[in-house]
N, C-alpha and C positions, 0 to 999 in steps of 0.2 A: 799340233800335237808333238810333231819331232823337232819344235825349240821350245815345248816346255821339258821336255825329256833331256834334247840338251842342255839347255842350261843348267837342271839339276845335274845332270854329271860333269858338268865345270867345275861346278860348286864345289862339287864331292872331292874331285878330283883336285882342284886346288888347295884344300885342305889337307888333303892327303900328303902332298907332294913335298909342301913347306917343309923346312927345318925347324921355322923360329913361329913365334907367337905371334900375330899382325894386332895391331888395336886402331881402332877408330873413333873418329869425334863427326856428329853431325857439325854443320856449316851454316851459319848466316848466309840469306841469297842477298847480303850486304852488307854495309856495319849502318847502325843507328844515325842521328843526327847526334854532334859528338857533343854538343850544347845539353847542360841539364835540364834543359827549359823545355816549354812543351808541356801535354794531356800529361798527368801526374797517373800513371798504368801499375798495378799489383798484379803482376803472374804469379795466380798460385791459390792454395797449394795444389799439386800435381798427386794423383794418383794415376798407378797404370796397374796393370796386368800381371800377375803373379809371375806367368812366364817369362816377363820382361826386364825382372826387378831379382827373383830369387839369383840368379848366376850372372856372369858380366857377358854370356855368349850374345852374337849374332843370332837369328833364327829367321830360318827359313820350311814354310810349310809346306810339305812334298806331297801333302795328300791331304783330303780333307780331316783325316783325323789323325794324322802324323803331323808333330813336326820335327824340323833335323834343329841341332847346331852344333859346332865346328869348336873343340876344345884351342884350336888357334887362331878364332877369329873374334876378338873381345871389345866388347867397346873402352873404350880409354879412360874411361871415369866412371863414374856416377851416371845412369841412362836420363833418369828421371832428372837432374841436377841439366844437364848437358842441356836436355828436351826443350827445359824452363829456360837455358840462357839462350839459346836458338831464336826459339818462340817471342819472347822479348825483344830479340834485337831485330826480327824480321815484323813484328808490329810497332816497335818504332820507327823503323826507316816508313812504312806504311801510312802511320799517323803523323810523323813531322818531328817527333818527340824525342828529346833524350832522357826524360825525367822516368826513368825507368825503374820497378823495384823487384826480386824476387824473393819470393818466399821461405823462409819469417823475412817480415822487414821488422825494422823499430819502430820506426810512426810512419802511422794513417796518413797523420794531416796534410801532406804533399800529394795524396793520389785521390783522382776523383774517381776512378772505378780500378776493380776486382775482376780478374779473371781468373775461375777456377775450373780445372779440365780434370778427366777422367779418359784415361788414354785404355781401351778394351781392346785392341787390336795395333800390334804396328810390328811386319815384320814382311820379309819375302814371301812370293806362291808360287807352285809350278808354271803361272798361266808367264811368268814374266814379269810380276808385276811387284812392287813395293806398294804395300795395304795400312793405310792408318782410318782407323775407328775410335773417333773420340766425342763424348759429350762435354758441351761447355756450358758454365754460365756466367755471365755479366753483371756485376751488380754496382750501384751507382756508390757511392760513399760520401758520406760518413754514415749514411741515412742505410747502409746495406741492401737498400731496394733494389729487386730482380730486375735488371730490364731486359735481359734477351736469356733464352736457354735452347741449343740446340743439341743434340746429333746429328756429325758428320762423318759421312764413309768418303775415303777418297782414294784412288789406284793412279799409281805413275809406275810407268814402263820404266823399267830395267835396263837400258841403251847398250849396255856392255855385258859381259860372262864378268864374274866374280864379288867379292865380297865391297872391295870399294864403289862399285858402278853400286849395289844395294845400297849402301849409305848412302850413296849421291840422290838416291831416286828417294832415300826417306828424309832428306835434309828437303827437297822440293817438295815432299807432303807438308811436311809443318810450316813451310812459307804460304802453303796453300792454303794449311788454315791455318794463320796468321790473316791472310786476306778476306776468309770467311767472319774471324771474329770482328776485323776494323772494320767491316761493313758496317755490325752495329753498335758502333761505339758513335 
């Protein structure tokens, strides 16, 4: 209990403190296979969560039906844009592949499957932890046939007090599942 209480007052506290405005990008847990060659992969399209998409903040949920964010803690682009190039390069270093596309692409005819996510949760919690909640499915192409559809919940610890240690812990979510989705590809 008194280090999820601390860490929420780092949080607070660090945002408080700043002068300037911090932004962040999630991270590859690697780069691709730098060849275009390889499983021909469609990321996309991405939807997420209203709360994740309306404003450019961080968020962190202090309570079960709270949650905070930090007008100086911003992600650095586009969440959703970011999520997708992440996502892609940590399932092609997985699958072997460079032939990679994000969504819109211009032609199909290079990719033999579709992956389309539904991101419902991805944000800090008091417990410590970095929280991603997404459904995915896989479809084969050109034929758009389902072959896998899941939900997955995933938690990774928070290893440090502040806003970058949180990105760091939601950049290993999505490599997470990135490893959940190449299972069934």
């Amino acid at each position: 209990m008194f280090s999820r209480i601390f860490l929420l007052l780092s949080l607070a506290a660090l945002s408080s403190c700043s002068t300037g405005r911090n932004f962040y990008l999630l991270s590859a847990a690697g780069p691709p296979p730098s060849s275009g060659s390889g499983i021909g992969l469609g990321i996309g399209p991405i939807t997420m969560a209203d709360y994740l998409v309306e404003r450019p903040y961080l968020v962190f949920q202090s309570t079960p039906h709270k949650m905070e964010i930090s007008d100086l803690h911003e992600w650095g682009g586009d969440l959703r844009n970011d999520f997708s190039r992440v996502l892609a390069s940590n399932l092609g270093r997985r699958k072997g592949s460079g032939n990679l596309r994000t969504y819109p692409w211009e032609r199909e005819d290079e990719l033999q499957y579709q992956i389309t996510i539904d991101v419902r949760q991805f944000h800090g919690t008091a417990d410590g932890d970095a929280l991603l909640e997404a459904s995915w499915r896989v479809y084969e192409l050109p034929s758009s046939r389902l072959i896998a559809s899941k939900t997955t919940s995933l938690r990774e610890p928070i290893l440090q007090d502040g806003f970058e240690a949180l990105v760091a812990a939601q950049s290993r979510l999505v490599d997470r599942l990135a490893a959940s989705i190449a299972s069934k590809l």
